[in-house]
N, C-alpha and C positions, 0 to 999 in steps of 0.2 A: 543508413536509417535516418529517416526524418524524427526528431523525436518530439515534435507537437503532435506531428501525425500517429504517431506510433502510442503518445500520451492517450488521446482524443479516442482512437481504435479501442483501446484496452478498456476506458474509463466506460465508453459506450457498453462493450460489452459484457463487465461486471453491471455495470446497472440492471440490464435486463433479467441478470440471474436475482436480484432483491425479487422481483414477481413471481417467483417460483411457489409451488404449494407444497404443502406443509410435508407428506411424503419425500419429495426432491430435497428438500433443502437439509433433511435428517441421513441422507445418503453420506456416505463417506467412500475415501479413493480407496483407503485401505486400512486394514485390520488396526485399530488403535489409535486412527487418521481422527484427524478433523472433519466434523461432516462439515456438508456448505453451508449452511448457516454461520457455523464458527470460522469457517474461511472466510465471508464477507465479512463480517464484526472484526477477525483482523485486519481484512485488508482497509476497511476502515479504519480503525486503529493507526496503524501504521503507516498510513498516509497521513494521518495528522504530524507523527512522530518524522516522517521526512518531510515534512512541511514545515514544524519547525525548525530543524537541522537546519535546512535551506536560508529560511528567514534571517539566524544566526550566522550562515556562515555571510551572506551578502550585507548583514549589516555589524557584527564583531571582527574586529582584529584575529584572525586564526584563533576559533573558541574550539574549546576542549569540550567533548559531545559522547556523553554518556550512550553506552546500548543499552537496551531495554530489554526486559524477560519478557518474553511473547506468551508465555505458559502463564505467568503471573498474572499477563496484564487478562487472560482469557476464565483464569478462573476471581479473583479479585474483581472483574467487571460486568461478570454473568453474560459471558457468552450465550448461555443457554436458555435465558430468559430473557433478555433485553430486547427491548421491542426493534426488529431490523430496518423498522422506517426511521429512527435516530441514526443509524448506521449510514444508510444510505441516503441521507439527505447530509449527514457529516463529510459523507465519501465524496458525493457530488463537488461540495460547494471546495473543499479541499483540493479534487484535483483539478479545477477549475481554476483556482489560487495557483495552483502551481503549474501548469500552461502560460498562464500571464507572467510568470517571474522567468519562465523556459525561454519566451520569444524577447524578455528584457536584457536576460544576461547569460543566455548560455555560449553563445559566443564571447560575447566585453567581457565577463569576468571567470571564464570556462577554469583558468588554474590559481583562481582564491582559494587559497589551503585552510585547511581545520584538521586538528585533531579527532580520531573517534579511539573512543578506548580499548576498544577490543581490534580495530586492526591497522590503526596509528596513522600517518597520512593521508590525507584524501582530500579530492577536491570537488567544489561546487560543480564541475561538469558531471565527476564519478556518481555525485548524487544526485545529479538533474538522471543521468541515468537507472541508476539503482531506483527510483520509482519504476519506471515501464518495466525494467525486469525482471525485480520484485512480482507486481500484477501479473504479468504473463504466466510468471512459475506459480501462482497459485490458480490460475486461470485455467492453466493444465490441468491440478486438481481435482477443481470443479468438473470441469469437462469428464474427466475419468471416473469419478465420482456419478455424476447422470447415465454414465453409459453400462454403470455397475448396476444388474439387476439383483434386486432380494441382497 
């Protein structure tokens, strides 16, 4: 896998689903799911959240890197009313940020280790990673979610 290419693919593709109308974006994949609107506002979300991860791990000594409640940060942040063009121009400019740090050091500094708290070793490569396959697996989602009628 290329993973600028693989970054860039994804990133493109979540963008286009922000244009969505207001129908589409209230669909959900399933029963009790996250409709897409709340899929994008995390995946935004949570591309800050591996944005910083990243940032820490390339410029701290192996830092110790808290997980975050994705439930918390959804109801606490109003998923459901927060304007999605904040989201996606957060989303944008974030994995944009993180493509340029991917072609700086995912090679040169691929096994710089960091702690995460919930699944203990890990390195700068697993989370140069863990963006694209993060996005993809809610991309999936999405996808199933538009193809879900009524």
């Amino acid at each position: 896998m290329n993973l600028v290419e693989e970054l860039e693919r994804t990133r493109n593709e979540t963008l286009g689903f922000f244009a969505l109308d207001d129908e589409e974006l209230e669909r959900q994949y399933g029963p009790a799911k996250w409709s897409v609107r709340e899929l994008l506002h995390h995946l935004s979300d949570a591309e800050t959240v591996l944005f910083d991860r990243i940032r820490r791990v390339i410029s701290e000594r192996r830092p110790v890197i808290w997980a975050f409640d994705q439930d918390a940060w959804a109801r606490g942040l109003g998923y459901s009313d927060r304007p999605l063009e904040l989201s996606r121009d957060v989303y944008r400019a974030t994995r944009d940020s993180i493509v340029y740090y991917v072609k700086l050091h995912y090679r040169a500094s691929a096994t710089v280790e960091f702690v995460h708290s919930e699944t203990g070793v890990r390195t700068l490569k697993d989370e140069f990673e863990k963006v694209a396959l993060h996005n993809e697996h809610h991309l999936i989602h999405i996808r199933s979610a538009l193809q879900t009628v009524g």
